[in-house]
DOVO-222982 format. One record per residue (C-alpha): residue number from 1; residue in one letter; x, z, y. Coordinates in steps of 0.001 Angstrom, whole numbers, plus 500000, padded with zeros to 6 digits. Layout:
// residues N
<site pos="NUM" code="A" x="X" z="Z" y="Y"/>
...
//
This chain:
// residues 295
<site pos="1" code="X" x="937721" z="491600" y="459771"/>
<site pos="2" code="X" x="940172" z="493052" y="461810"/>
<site pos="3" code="X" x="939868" z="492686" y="465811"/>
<site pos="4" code="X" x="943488" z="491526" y="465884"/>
<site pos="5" code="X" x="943126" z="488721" y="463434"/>
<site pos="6" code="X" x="943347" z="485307" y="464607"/>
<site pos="7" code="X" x="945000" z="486337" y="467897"/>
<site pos="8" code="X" x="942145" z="488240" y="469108"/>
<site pos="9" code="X" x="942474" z="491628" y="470921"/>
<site pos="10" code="X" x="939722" z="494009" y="471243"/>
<site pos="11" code="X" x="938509" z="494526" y="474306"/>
<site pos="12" code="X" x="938791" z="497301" y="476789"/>
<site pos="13" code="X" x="936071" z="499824" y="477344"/>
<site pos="14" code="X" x="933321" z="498979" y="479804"/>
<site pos="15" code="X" x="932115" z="501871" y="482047"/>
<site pos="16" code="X" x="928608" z="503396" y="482249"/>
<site pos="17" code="X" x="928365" z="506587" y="483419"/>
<site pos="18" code="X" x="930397" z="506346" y="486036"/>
<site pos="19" code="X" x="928877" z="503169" y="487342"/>
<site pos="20" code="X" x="925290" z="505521" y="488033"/>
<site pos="21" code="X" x="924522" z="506229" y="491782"/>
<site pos="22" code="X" x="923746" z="509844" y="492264"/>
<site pos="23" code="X" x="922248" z="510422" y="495404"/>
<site pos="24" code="X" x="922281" z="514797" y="495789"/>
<site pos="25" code="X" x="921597" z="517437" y="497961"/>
<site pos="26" code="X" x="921029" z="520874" y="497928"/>
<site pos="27" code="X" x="919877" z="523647" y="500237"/>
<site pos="28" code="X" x="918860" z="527349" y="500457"/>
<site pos="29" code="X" x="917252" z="529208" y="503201"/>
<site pos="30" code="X" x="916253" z="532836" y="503280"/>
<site pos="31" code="X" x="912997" z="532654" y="504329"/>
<site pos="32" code="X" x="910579" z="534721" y="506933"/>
<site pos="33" code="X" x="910218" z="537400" y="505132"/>
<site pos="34" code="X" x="913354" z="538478" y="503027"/>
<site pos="35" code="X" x="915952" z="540580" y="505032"/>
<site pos="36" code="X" x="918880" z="538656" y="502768"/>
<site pos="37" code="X" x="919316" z="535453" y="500771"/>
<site pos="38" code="X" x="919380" z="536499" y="496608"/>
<site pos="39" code="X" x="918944" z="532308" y="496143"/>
<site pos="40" code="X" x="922028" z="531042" y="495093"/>
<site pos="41" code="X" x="922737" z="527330" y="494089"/>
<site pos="42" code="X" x="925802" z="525069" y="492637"/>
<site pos="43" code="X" x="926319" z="521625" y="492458"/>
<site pos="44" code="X" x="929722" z="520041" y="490107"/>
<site pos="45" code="X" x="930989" z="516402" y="489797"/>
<site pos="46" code="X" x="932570" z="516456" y="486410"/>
<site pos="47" code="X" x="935249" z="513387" y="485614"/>
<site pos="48" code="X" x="937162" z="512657" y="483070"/>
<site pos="49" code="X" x="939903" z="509913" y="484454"/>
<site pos="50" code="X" x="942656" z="507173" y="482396"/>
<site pos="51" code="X" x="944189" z="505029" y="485024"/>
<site pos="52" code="X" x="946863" z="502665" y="483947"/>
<site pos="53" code="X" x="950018" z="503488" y="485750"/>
<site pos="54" code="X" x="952225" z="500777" y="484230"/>
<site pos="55" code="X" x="952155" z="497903" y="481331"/>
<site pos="56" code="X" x="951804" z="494653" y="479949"/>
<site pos="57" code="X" x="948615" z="494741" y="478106"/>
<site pos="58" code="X" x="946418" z="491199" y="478387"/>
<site pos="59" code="X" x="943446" z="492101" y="480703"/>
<site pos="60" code="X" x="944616" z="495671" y="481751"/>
<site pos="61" code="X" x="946219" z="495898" y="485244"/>
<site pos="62" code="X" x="948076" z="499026" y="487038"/>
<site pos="63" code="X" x="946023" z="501205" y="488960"/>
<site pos="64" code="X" x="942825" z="500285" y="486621"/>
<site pos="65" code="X" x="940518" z="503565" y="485734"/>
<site pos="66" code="X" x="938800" z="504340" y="482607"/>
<site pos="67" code="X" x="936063" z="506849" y="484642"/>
<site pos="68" code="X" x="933126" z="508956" y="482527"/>
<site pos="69" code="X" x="931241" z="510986" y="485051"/>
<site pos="70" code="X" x="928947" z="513634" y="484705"/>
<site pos="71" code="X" x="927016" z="516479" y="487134"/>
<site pos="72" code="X" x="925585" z="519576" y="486895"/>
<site pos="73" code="X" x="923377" z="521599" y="489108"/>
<site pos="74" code="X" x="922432" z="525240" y="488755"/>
<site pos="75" code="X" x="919909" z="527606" y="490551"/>
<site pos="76" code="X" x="919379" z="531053" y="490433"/>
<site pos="77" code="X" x="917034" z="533626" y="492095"/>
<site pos="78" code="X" x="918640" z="537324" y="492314"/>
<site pos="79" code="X" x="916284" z="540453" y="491067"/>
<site pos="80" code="X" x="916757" z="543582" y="491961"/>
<site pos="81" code="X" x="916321" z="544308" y="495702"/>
<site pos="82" code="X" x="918867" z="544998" y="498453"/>
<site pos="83" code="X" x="921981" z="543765" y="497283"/>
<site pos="84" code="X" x="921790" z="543970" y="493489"/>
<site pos="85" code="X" x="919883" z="540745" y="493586"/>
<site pos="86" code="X" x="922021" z="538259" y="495731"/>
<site pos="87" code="X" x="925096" z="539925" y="492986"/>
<site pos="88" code="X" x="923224" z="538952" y="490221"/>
<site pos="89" code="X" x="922585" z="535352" y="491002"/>
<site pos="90" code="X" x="925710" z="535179" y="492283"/>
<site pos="91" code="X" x="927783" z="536776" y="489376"/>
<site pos="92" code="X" x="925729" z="534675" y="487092"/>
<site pos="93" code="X" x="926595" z="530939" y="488503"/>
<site pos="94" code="X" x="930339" z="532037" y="489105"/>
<site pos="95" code="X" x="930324" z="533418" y="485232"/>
<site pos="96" code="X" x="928446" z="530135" y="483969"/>
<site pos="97" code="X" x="931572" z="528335" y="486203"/>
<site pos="98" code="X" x="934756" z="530286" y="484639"/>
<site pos="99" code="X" x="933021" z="529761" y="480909"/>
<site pos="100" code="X" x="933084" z="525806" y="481477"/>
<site pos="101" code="X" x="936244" z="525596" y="483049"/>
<site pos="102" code="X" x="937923" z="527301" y="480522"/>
<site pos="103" code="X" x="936367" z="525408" y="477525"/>
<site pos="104" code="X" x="939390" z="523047" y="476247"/>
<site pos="105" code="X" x="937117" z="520046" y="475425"/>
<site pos="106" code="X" x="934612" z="518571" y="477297"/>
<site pos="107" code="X" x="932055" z="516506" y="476160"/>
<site pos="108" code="X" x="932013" z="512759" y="477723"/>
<site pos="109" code="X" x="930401" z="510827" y="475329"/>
<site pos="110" code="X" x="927249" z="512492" y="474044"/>
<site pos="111" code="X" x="925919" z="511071" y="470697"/>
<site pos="112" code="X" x="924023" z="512955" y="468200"/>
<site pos="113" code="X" x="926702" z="515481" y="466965"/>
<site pos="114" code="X" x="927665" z="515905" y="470681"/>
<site pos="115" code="X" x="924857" z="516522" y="472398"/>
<site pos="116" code="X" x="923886" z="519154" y="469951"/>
<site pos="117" code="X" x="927454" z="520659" y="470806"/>
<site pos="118" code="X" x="926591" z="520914" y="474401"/>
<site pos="119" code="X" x="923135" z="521976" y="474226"/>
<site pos="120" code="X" x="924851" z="524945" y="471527"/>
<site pos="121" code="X" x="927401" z="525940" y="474634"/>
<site pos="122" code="X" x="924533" z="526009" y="476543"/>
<site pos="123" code="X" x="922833" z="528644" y="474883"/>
<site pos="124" code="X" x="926286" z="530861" y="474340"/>
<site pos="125" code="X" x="927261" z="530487" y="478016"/>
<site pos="126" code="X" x="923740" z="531929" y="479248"/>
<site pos="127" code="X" x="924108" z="535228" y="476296"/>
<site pos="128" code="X" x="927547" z="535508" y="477724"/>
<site pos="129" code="X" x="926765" z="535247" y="481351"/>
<site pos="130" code="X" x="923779" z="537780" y="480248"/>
<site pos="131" code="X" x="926035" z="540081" y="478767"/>
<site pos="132" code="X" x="928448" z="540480" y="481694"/>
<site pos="133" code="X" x="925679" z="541471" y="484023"/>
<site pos="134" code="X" x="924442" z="543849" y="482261"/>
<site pos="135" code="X" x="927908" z="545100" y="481697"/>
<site pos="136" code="X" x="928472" z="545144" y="485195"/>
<site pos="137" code="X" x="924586" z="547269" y="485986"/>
<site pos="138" code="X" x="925812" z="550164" y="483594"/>
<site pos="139" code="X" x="929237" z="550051" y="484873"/>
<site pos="140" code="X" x="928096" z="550673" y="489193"/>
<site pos="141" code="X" x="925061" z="552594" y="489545"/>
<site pos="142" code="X" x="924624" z="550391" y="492653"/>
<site pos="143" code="X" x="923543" z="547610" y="490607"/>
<site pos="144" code="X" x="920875" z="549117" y="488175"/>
<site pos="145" code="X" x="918362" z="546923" y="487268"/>
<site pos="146" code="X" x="920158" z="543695" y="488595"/>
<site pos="147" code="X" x="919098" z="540407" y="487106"/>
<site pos="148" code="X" x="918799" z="536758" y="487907"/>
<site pos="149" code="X" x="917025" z="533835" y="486846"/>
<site pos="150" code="X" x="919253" z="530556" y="486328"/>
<site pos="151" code="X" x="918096" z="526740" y="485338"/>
<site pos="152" code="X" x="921278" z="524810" y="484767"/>
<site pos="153" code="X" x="921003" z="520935" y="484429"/>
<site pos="154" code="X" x="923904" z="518351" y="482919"/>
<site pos="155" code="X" x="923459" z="514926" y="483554"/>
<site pos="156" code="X" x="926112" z="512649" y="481728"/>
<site pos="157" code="X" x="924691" z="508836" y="481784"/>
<site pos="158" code="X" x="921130" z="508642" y="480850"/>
<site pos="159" code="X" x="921300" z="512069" y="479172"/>
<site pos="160" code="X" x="919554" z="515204" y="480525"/>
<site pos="161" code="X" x="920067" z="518559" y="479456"/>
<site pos="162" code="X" x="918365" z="521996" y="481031"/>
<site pos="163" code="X" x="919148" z="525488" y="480054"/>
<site pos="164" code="X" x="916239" z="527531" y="481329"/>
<site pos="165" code="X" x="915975" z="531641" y="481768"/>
<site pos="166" code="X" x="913204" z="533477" y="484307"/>
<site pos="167" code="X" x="910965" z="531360" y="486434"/>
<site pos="168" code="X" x="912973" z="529164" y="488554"/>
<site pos="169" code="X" x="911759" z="525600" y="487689"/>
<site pos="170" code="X" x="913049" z="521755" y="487121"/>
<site pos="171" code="X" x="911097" z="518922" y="487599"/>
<site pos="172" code="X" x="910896" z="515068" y="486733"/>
<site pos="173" code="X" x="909438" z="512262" y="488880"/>
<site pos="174" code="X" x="909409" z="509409" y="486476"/>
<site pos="175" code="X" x="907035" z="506489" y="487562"/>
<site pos="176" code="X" x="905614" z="508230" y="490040"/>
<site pos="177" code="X" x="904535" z="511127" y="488446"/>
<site pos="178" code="X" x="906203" z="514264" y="488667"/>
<site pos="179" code="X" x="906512" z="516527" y="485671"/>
<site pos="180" code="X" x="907579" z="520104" y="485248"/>
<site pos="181" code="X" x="910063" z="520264" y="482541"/>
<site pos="182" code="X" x="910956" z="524355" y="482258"/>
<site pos="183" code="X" x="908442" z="527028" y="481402"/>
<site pos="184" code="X" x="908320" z="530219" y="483375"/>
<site pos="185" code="X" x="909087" z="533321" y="481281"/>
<site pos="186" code="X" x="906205" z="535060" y="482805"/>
<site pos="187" code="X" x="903386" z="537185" y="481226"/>
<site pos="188" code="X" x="900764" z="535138" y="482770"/>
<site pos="189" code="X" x="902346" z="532261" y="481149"/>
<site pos="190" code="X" x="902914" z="533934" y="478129"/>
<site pos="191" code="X" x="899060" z="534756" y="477919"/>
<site pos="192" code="X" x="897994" z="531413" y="479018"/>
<site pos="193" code="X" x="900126" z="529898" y="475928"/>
<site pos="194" code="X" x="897817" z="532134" y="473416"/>
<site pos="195" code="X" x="895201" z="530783" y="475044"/>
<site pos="196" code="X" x="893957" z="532699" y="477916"/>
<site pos="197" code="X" x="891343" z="531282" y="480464"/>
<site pos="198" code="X" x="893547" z="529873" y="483441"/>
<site pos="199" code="X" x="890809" z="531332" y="486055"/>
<site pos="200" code="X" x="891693" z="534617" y="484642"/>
<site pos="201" code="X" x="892074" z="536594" y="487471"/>
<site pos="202" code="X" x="894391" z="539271" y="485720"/>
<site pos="203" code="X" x="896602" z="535993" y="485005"/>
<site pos="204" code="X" x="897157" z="535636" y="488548"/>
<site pos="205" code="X" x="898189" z="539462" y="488957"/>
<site pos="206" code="X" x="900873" z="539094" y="486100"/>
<site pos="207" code="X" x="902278" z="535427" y="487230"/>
<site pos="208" code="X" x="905513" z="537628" y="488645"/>
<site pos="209" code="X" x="906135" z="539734" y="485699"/>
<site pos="210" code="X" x="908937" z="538173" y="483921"/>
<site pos="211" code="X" x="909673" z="538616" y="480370"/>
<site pos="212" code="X" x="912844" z="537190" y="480278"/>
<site pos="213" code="X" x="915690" z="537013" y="483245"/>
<site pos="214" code="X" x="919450" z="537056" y="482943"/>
<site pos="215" code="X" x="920581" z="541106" y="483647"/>
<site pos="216" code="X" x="917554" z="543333" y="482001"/>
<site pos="217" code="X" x="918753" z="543142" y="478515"/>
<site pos="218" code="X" x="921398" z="542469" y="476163"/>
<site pos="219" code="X" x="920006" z="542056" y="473466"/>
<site pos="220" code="X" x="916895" z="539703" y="474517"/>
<site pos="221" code="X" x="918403" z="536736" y="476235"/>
<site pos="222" code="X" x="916528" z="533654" y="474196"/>
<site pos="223" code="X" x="916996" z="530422" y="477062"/>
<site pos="224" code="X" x="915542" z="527496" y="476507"/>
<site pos="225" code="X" x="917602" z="524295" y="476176"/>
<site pos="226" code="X" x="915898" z="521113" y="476209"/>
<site pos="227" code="X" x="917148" z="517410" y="476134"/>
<site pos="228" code="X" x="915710" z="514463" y="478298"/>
<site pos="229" code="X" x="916372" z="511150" y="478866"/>
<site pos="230" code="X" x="916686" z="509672" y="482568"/>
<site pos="231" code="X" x="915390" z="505933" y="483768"/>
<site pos="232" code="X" x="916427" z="504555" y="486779"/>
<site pos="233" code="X" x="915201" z="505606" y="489993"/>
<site pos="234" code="X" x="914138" z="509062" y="488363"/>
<site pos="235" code="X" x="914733" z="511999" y="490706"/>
<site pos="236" code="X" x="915329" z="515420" y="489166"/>
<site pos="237" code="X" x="914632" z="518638" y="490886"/>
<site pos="238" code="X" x="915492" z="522272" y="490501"/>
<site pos="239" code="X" x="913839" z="524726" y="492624"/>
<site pos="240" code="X" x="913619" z="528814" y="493118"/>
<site pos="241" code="X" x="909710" z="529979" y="492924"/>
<site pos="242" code="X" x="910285" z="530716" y="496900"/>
<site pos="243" code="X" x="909338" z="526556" y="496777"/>
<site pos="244" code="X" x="906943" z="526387" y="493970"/>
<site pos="245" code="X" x="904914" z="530066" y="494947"/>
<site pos="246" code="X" x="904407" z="528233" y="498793"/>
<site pos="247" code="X" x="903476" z="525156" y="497622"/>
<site pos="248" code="X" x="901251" z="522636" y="495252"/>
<site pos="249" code="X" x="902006" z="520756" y="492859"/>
<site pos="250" code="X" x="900736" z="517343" y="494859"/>
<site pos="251" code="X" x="902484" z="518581" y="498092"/>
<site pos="252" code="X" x="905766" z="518566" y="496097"/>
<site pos="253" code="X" x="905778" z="514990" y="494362"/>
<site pos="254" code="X" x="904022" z="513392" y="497568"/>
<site pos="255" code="X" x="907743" z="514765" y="499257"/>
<site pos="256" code="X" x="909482" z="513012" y="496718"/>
<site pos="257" code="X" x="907712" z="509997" y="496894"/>
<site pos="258" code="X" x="908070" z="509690" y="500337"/>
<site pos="259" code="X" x="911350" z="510829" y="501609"/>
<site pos="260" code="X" x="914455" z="508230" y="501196"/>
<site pos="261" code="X" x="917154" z="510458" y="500473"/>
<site pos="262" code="X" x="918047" z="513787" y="498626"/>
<site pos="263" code="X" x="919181" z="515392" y="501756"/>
<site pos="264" code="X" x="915456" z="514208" y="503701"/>
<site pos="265" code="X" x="913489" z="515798" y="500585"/>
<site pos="266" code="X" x="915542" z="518931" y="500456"/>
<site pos="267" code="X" x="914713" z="519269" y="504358"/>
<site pos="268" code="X" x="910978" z="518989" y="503347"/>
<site pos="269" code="X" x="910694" z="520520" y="500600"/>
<site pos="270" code="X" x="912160" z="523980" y="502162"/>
<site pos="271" code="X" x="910311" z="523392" y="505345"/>
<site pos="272" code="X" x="906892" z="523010" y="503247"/>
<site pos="273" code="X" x="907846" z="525936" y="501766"/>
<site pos="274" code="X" x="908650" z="527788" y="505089"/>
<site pos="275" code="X" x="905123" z="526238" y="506997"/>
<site pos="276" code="X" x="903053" z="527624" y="503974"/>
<site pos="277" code="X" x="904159" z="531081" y="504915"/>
<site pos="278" code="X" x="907956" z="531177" y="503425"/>
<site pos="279" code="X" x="907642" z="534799" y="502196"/>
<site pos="280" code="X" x="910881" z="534609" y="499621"/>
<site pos="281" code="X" x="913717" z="532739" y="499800"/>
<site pos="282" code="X" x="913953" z="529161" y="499125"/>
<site pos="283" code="X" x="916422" z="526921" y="497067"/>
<site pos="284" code="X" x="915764" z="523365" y="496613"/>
<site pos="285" code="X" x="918315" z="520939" y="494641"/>
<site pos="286" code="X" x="917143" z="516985" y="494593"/>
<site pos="287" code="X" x="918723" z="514672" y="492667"/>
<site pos="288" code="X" x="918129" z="510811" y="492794"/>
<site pos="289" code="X" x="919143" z="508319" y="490151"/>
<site pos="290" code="X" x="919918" z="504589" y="490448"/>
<site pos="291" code="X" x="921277" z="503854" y="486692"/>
<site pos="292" code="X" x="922212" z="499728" y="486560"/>
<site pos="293" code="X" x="920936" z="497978" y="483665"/>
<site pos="294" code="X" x="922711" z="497391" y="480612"/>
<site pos="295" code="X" x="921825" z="494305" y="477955"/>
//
């Protein structure tokens, strides 16, 4: 039956995404070590906006929004040396950047069919970003053998989605427990997936030689893209390895168990990091989630 028969109208649509608290922060510091910063790190508000301006609909006043609100964080640790690193990372975020704010649609509502459309952009963005790099290394001789890791996150209501190249990491506390949800393109963790006794000591030797980074090749640029799905009070984190080389695994989630805000575990995190010797530079991004409940 149709909504308008017997006088009824349909009703209005009820906001979700934009009714999720986001508490954020980000920070990068160079460390004690490292003469410059090749860390780079973004953090984006998306909205999409319909506020009524004028009209005489039943139940829909001026200055009423229609609000769908989604974020996205990125990190990215330069390669290279001297300055052909902090390029790199910093080329690659401003490429991923341009590529999204030039694509005409943008997803808000992510069912099946759109979901798979983002986590599909996801994967062209990074080969494109990838491709411009290494453009860039053959065009300046000064840049030879530039490259960057990246982990990009979208958040859009309860939906998570992580593009993932090199060995910067994200993470998951979720009751408690914190989980690492990216793998590091690595040898050693290459080998340890066929495998490979963990005690190895060779393992240890080879847990800096990445196989994959955004820069080095053209032609073998294979990201992972994942999908999660958040709960309230959930934090997410994305990290450089200048955090997770300096640190253990208990150290980190006992910070983000402990702290009450983004900013106050971003301070921690980097000055765990820093205390434990802080011998490459650090980028931290914390994100804390307080979704509402919906019947």
């Amino acid at each position: 039956m149709s909504d308008f028969a017997g006088g009824n109208h349909p009703e209005l649509p009820q906001p979700f995404s934009s009714t999720i608290d986001v508490d954020i922060f980000g920070m990068s510091d160079q460390g004690h070590i490292r003469e410059n910063n090749e860390d780079h790190y973004l953090v984006v508000r998306g909205v999409r906006v319909l506020e009524t301006v004028f009209g005489n609909l039943t139940g829909n006043r001026p200055g009423q929004r229609f609000e769908e609100t989604g974020y996205g964080f990125i990190v990215a640790d330069g390669l290279g040396g001297e300055a052909a690193g902090e390029v790199a990372s910093r080329e690659a975020i401003f490429g991923l950047l341009n590529l999204a704010l030039l694509t005409p649609d943008w997803q808000f509502k992510w069912e099946l069919k759109e979901m798979n459309t983002v986590k599909w952009r996801m994967q062209d963005r990074f080969r494109r970003v990838n491709a411009n790099l290494v453009q860039r290394a053959t065009a300046n001789a000064d840049l030879n053998g530039m490259g960057t890791t990246m982990t990009a996150a979208l958040s859009h209501g309860k939906n998570l989605i992580i593009g993932h190249i090199g060995d910067s990491r994200a993470y998951l506390l979720h009751q408690g427990k914190l989980k690492r949800l990216t793998r590091d393109h690595t040898l050693a963790e290459h080998l340890l997936g066929e495998g490979n006794d963990p005690i190895n000591y060779r393992l240890d030797t080879l847990k800096n030689a990445l196989m994959q980074a955004l820069g080095r090749s053209e032609s073998e640029c294979a990201p992972d893209v994942d999908e999660y799905l958040l709960e309230d009070v959930d934090q997410l984190m994305r990290c450089t390895d200048g955090l997770t080389s300096m640190s253990e695994h208990a150290q980190i989630e006992s910070v983000l168990l402990n702290e009450e805000s983004a900013q106050s575990a971003c301070r921690s995190l980097v000055k765990l990091a820093l205390d434990n010797g802080g011998v490459d530079n650090v980028t931290v991004i914390v994100a804390r989630y307080s979704i509402p409940h919906v019947e």
